[in-house]
SEFIVEX-418756 format. One record per residue: residue in three letters; residue number from 1; x, y, z negated of N, C-alpha, C in turn. Coordinates in steps of 0.05 Angstrom, whole numbers, plus 5000, padded with zeros to 4 digits. Atoms other than C-alpha are relative to their C-alpha. Layout:
<atoms>
["Ala" NUM [X Y Z] [X Y Z] [X Y Z]] ...
</atoms>
This chain:
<atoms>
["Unk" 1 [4987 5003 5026] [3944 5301 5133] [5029 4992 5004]] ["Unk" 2 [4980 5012 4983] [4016 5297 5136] [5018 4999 4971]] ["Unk" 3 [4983 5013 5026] [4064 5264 5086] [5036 5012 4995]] ["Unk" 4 [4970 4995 5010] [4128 5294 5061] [5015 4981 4990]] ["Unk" 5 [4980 5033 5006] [4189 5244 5045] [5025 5028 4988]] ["Unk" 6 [4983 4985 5016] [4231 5270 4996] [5024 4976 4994]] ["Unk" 7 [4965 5018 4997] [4314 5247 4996] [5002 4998 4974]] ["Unk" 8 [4976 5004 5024] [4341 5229 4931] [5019 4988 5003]] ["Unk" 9 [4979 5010 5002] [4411 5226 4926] [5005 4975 4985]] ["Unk" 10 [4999 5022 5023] [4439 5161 4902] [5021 5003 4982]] ["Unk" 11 [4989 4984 5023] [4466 5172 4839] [5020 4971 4986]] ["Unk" 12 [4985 5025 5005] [4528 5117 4818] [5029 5011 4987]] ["Unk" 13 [4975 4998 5015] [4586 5111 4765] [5018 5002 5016]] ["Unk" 14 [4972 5009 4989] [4658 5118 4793] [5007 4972 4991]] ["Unk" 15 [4980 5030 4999] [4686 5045 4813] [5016 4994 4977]] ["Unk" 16 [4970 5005 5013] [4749 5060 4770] [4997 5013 4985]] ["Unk" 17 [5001 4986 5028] [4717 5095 4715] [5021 4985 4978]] ["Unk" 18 [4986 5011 5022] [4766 5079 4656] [5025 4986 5002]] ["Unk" 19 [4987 5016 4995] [4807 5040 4692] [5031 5013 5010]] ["Unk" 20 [4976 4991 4999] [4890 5051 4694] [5006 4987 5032]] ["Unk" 21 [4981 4998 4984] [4929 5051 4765] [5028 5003 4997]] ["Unk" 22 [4969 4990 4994] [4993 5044 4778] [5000 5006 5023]] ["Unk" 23 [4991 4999 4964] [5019 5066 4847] [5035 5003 4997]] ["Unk" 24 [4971 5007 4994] [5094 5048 4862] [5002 5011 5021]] ["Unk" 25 [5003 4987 4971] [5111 5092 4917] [4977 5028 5001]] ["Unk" 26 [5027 4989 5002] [5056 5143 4894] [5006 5026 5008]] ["Unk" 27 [5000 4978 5004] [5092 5207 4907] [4997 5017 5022]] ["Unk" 28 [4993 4984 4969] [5080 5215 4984] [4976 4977 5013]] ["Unk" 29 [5008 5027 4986] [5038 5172 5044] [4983 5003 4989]] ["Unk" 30 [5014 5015 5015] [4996 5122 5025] [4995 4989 4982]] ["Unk" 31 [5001 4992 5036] [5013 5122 4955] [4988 5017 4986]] ["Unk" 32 [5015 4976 5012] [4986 5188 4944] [4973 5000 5004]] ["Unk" 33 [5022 5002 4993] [4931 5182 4983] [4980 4979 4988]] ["Unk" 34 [5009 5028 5019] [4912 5113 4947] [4997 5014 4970]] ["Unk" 35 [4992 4997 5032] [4926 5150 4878] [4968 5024 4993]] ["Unk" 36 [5021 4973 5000] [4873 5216 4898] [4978 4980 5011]] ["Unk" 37 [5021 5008 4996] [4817 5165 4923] [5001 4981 4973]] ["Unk" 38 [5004 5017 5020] [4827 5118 4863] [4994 5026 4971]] ["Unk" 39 [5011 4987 5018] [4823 5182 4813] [4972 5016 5008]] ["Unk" 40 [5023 4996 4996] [4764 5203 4847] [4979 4983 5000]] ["Unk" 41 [5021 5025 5019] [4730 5140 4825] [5009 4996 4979]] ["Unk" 42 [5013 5002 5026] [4743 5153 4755] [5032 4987 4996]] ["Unk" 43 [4982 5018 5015] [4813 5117 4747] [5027 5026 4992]] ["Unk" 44 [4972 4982 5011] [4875 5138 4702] [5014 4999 5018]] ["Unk" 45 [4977 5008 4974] [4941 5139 4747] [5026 5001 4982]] ["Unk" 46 [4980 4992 5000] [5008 5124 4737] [5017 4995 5027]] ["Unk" 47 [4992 4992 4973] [5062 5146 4789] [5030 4991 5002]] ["Unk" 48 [4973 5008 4994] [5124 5121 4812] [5014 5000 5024]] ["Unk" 49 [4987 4989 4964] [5180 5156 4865] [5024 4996 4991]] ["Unk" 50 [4973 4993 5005] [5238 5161 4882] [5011 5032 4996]] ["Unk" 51 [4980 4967 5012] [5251 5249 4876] [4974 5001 4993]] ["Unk" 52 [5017 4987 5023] [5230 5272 4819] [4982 5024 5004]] ["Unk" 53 [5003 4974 5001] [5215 5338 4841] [4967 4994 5025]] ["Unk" 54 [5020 5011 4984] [5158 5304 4892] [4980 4989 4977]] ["Unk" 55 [5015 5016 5012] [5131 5257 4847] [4980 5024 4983]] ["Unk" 56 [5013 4984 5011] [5122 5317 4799] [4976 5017 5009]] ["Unk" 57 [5021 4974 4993] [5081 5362 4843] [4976 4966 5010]] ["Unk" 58 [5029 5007 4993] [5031 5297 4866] [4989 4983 4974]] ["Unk" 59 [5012 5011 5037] [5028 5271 4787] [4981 5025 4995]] ["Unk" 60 [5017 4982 5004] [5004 5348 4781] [4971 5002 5006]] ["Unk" 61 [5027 5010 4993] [4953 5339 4834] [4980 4974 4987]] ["Unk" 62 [5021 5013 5003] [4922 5284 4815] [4999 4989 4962]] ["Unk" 63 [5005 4992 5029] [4933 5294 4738] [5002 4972 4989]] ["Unk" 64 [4985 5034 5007] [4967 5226 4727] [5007 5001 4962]] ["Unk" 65 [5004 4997 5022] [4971 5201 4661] [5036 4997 4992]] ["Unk" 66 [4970 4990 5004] [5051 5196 4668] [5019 4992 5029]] ["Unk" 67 [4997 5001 4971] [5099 5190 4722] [5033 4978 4987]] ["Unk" 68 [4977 5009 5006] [5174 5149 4722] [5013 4994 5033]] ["Unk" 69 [4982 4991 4975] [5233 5170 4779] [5013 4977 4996]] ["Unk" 70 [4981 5012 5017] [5269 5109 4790] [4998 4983 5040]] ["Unk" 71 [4999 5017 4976] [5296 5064 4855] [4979 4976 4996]] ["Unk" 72 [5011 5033 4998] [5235 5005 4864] [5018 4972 5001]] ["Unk" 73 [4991 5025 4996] [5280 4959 4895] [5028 5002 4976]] ["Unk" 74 [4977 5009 5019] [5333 4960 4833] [4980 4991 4980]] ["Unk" 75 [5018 5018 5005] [5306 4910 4794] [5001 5012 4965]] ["Unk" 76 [4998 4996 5023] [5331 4943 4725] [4985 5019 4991]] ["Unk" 77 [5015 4984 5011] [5296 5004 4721] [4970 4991 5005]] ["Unk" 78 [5033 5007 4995] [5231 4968 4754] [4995 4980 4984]] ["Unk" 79 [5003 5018 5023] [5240 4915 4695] [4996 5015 4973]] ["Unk" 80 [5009 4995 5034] [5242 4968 4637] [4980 5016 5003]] ["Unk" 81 [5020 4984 5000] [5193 5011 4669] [4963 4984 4996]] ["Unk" 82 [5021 5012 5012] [5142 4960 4659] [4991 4989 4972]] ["Unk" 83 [4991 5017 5032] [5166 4929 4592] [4990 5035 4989]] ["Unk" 84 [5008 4981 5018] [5155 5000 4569] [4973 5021 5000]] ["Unk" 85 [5021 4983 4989] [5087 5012 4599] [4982 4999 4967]] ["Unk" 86 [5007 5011 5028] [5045 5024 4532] [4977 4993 4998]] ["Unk" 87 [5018 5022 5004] [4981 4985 4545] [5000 4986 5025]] ["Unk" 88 [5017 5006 4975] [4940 4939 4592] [4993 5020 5021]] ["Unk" 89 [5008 4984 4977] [4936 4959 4657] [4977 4989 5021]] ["Unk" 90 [5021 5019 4981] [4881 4940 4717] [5003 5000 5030]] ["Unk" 91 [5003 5005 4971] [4910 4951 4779] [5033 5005 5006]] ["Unk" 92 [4973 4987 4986] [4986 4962 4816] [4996 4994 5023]] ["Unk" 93 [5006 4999 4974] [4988 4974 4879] [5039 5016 5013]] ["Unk" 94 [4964 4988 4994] [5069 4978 4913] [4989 5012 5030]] ["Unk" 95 [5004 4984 4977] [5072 5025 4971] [5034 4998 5009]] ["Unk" 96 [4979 5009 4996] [5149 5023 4963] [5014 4991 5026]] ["Unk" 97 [4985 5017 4983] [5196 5006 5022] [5004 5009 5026]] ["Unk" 98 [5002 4991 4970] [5213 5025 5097] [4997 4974 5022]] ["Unk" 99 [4990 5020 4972] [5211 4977 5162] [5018 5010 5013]] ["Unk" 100 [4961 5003 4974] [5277 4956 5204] [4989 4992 5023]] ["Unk" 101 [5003 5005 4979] [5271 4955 5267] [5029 4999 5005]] ["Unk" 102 [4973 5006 4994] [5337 4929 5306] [5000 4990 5023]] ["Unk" 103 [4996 5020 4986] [5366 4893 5361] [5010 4979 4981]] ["Unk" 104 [4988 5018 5014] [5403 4835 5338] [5028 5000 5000]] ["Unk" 105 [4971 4990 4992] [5473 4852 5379] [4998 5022 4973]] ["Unk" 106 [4992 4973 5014] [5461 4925 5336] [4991 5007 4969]] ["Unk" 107 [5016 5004 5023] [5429 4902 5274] [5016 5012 4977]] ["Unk" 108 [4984 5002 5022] [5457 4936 5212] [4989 4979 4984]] ["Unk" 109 [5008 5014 5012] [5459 4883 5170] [4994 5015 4969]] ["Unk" 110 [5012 4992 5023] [5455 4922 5105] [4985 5006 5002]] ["Unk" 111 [5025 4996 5007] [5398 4956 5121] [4975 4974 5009]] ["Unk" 112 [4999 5028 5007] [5374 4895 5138] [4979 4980 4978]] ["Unk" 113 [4996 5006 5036] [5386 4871 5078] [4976 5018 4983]] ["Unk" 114 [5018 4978 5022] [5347 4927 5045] [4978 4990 5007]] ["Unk" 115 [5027 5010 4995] [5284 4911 5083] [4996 4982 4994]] ["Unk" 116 [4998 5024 5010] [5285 4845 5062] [4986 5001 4970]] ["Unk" 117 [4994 4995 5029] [5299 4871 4989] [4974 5016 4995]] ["Unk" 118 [5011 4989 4996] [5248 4915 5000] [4967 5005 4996]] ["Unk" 119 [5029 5006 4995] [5184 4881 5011] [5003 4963 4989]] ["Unk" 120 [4996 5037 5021] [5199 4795 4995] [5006 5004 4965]] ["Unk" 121 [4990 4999 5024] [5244 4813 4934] [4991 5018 4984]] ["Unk" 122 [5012 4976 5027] [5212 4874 4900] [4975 4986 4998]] ["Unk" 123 [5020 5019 5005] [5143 4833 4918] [4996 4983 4978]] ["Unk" 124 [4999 5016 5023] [5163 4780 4873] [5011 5012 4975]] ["Unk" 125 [4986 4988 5012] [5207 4829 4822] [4971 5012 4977]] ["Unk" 126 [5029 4987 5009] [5127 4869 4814] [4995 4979 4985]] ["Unk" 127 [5015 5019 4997] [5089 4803 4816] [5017 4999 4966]] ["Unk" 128 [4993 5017 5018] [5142 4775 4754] [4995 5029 4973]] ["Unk" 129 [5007 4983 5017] [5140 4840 4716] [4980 5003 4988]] ["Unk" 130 [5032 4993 4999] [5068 4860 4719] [4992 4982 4978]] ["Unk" 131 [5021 5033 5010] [5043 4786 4707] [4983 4997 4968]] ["Unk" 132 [5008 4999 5018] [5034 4798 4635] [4990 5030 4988]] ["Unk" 133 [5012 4970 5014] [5013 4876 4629] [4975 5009 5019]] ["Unk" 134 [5025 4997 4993] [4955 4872 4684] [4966 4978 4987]] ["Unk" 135 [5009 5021 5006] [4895 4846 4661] [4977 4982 5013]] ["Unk" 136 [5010 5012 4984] [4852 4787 4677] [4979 5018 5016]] ["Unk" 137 [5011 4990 4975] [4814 4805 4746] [5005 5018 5010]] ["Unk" 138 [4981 4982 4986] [4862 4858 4760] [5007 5000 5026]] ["Unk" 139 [4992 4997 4974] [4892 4876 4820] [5027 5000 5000]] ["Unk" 140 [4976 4991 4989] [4967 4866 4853] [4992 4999 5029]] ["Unk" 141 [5011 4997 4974] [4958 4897 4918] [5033 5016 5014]] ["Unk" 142 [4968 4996 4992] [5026 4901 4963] [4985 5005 5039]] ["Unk" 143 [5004 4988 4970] [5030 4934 5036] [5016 4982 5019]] ["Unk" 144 [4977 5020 4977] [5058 4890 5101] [4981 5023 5026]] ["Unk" 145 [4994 4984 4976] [5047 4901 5168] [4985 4984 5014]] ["Unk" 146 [5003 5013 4977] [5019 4878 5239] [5011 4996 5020]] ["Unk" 147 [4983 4999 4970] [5061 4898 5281] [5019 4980 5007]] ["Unk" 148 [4982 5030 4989] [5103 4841 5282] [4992 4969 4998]] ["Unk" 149 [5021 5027 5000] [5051 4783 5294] [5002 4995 5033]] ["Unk" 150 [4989 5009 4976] [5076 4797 5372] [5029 5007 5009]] ["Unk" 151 [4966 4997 4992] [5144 4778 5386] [5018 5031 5017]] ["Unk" 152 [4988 4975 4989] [5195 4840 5413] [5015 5005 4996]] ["Unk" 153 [4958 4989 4995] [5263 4853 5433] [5002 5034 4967]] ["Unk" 154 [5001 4977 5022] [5279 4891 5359] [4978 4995 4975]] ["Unk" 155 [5027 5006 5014] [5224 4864 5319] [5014 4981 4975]] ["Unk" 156 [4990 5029 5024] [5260 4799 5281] [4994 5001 4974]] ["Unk" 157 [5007 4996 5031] [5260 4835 5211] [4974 4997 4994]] ["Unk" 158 [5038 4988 5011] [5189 4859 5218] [4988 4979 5003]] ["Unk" 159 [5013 5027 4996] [5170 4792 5248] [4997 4984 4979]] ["Unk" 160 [4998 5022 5025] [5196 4752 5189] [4986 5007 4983]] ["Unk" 161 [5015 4983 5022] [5165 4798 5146] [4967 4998 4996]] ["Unk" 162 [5031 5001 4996] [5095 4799 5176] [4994 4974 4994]] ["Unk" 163 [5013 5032 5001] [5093 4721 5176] [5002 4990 4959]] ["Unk" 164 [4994 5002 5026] [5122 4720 5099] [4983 5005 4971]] ["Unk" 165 [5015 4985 5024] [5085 4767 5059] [4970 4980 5001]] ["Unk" 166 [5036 5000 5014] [5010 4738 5067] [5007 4965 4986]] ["Unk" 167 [4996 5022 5021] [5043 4670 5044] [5003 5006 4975]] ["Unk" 168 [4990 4998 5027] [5075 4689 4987] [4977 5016 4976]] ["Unk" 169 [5022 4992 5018] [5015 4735 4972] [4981 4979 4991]] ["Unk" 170 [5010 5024 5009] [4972 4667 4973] [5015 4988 4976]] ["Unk" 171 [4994 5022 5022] [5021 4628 4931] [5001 5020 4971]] ["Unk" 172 [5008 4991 5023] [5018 4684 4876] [4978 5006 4995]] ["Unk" 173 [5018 5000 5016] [4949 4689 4871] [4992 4978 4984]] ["Unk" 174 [5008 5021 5026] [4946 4620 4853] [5014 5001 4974]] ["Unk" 175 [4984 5007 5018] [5002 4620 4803] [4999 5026 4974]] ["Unk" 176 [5009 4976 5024] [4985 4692 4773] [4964 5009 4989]] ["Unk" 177 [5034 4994 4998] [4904 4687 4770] [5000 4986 4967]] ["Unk" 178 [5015 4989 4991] [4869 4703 4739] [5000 5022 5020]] ["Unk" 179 [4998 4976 4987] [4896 4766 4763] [5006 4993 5025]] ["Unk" 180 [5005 5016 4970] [4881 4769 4838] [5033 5022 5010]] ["Unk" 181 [4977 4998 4982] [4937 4784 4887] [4989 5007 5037]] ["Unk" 182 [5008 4998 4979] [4921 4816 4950] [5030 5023 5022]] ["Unk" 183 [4985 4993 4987] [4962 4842 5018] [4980 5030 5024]] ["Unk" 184 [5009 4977 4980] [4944 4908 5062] [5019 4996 5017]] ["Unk" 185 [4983 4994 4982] [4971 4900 5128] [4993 5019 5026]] ["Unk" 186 [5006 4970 4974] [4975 4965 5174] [5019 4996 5015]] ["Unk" 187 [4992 5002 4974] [4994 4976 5245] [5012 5030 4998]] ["Unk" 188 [4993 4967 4995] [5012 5059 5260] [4987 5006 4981]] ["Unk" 189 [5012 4978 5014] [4997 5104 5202] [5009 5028 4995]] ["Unk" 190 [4994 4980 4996] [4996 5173 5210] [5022 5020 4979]] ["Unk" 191 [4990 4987 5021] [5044 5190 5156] [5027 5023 5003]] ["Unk" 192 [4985 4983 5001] [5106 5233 5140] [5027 4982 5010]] ["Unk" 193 [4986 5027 5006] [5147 5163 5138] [5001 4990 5035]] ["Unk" 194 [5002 5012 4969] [5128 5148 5215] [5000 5032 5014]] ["Unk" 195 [4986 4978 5002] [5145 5221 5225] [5028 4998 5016]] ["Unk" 196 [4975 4997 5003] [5208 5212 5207] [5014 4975 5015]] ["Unk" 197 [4989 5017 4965] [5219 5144 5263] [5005 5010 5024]] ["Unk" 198 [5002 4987 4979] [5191 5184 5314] [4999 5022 5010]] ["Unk" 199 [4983 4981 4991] [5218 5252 5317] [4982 5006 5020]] ["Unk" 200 [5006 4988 4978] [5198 5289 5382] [4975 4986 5016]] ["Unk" 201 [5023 5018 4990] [5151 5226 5399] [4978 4998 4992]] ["Unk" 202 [5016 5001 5019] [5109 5239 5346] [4978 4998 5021]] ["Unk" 203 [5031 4996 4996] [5044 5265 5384] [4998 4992 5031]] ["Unk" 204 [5009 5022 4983] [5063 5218 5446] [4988 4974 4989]] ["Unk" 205 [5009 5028 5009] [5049 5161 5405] [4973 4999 4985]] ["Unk" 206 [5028 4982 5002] [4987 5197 5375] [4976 4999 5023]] ["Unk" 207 [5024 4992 4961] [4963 5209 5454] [4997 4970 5005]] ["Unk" 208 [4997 5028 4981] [4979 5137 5469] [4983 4980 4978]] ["Unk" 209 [5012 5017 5013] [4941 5106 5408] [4967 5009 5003]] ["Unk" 210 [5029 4984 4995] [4876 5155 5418] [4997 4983 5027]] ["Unk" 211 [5003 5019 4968] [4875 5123 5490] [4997 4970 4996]] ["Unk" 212 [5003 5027 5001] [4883 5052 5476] [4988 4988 4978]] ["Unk" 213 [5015 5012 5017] [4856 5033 5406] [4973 5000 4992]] ["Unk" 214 [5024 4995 5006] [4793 5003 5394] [4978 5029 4993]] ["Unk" 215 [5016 4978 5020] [4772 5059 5343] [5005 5023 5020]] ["Unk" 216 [5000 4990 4995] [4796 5107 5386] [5011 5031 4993]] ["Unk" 217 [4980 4973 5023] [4838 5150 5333] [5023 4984 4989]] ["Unk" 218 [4973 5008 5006] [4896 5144 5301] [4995 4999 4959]] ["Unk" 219 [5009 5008 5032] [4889 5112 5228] [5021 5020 4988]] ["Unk" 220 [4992 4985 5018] [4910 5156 5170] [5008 4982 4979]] ["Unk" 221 [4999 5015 5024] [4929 5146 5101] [4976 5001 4980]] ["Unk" 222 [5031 5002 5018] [4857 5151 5076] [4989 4989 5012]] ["Unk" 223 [5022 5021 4983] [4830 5099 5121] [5017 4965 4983]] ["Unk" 224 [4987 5021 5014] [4884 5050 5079] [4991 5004 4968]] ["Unk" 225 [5007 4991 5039] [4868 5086 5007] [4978 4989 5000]] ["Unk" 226 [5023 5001 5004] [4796 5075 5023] [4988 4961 5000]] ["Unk" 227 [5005 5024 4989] [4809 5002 5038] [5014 4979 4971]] ["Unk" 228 [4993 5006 5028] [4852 4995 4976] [4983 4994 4973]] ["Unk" 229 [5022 4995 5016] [4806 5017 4925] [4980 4983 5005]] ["Unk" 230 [5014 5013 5012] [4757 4975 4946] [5015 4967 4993]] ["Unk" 231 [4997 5024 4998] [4795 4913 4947] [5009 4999 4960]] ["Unk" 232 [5012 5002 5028] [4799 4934 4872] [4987 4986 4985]] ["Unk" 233 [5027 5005 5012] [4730 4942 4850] [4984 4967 5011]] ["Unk" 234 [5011 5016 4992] [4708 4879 4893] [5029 4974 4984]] ["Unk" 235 [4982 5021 5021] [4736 4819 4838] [5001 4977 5016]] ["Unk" 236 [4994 5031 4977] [4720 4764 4897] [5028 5001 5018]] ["Unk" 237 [4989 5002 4979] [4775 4787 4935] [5032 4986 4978]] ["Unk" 238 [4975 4998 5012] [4844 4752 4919] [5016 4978 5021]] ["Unk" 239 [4989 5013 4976] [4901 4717 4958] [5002 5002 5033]] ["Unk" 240 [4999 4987 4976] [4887 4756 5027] [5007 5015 5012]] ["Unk" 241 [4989 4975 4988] [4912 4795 5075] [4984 5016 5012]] ["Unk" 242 [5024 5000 4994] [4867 4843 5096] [5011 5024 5026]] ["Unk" 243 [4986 4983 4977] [4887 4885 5168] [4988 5030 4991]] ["Unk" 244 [5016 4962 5000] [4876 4966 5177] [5016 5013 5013]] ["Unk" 245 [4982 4990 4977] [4900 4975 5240] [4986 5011 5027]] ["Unk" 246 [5019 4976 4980] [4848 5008 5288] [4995 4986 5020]] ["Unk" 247 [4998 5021 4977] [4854 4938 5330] [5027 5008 5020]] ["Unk" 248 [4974 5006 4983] [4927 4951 5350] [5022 4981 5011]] ["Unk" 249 [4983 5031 4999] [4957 4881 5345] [4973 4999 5023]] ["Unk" 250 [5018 5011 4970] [4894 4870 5406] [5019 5012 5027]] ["Unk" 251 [4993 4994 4968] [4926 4913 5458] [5032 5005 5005]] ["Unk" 252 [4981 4996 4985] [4981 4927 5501] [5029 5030 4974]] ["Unk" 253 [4981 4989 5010] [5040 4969 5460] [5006 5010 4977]] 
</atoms>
């Protein structure tokens, strides 16, 4: 006598049914990729780039409910673009910003400056905007880094940076909570954005991360979307930084 076992799929709502997105930075990367896994659990989107003509074609894709072209780090248009958002929202998520790498002898200081402006000052710019158009148990979810948790001839900006953000993400979840406050910090991601650092090096630094990291691949921007989203739907999470870096801050380069 022999027993058949029959599969049933498991059958479950989208996470983000109903629920509005922002993505800051949404029109490329890990913005996009965060924007197409969050509408595939059910959520509205809105999109925010810098060229219009980008933004437009990944608002198309992922059928965003509106889009707004505008510099992040100028604090005027990222002040009326929220003042004129026209309801409650449940999640923002900044993607926004580049890393400086430098010596210190060769450091431009404006750009610099920008990085700075970039990730600290737009950080808090979101955080003060937002504060009253997300709502309670919401999400502010901001991107940092690992790579500068070990010192390196060229590092300083990124260093300050890495040590900065998961504070300041702490001190705004207490001071903006309900709504929670959370930090993504990635090591190499395979984007267009790390591309455009490494030129000709591209698919040495590819060969050299398949060889040495834990995981044994080279993280994408849907191994960060997928990490985003949940830090969403899961309402316990707030005030943390949470890594998605393949165990590259463990080894050697």
């Amino acid at each position: 006598m022999s027993t058949a076992t029959t599969t049933v799929p498991i059958q479950r709502e989208p996470e983000l049914l109903g629920q509005t997105v922002v993505v800051i930075g949404g029109s490329a990367g890990i913005g996009l990729e965060t924007a197409r896994r969050a509408r595939a659990e059910g959520a509205k989107l809105i999109l925010t780039g810098r060229d219009p003509e980008r933004l437009q074609h990944a608002a198309s894709e992922v059928e965003a409910l509106s889009t707004a072209a505008f510099d992040a780090t100028d604090p005027a248009p990222l002040e009326r673009f929220f003042r004129d958002l026209p309801a409650t929202i449940d999640h923002v998520m900044v993607t926004a910003g580049r890393p400086y790498y430098g010596r210190l002898l060769d450091m431009d200081f404006a750009q610099a400056r920008s990085a700075l402006d970039s990730h600290l000052l737009l950080m808090l710019q979101v955080a003060r905007n937002s504060a009253h158009k997300v709502r309670p148990g919401g999400t502010l979810l901001f991107m940092g880094g690992t790579g500068g948790r070990r010192p390196g001839v060229g590092l300083a900006i990124a260093s300050a940076l890495t040590a900065a953000l998961p504070a300041l993400t702490a001190n705004l979840a207490i001071e903006l909570a309900p709504v929670r406050v959370n930090l993504i910090a990635a090591g190499f991601v395979d984007t267009q954005l790390s591309a455009s650092f490494l030129g000709d090096e591209l698919e040495n630094r590819r060969n050299q991360l398949r060889a040495t990291l834990p995981i044994r691949r080279v993280v994408g921007p849907a191994d960060v979307a997928a990490l985003a989203v949940h830090i969403m739907t899961n309402t316990a999470l707030t005030g943390a930084t949470y890594d998605v870096d393949g165990g590259q801050q463990f080894v050697a380069g």
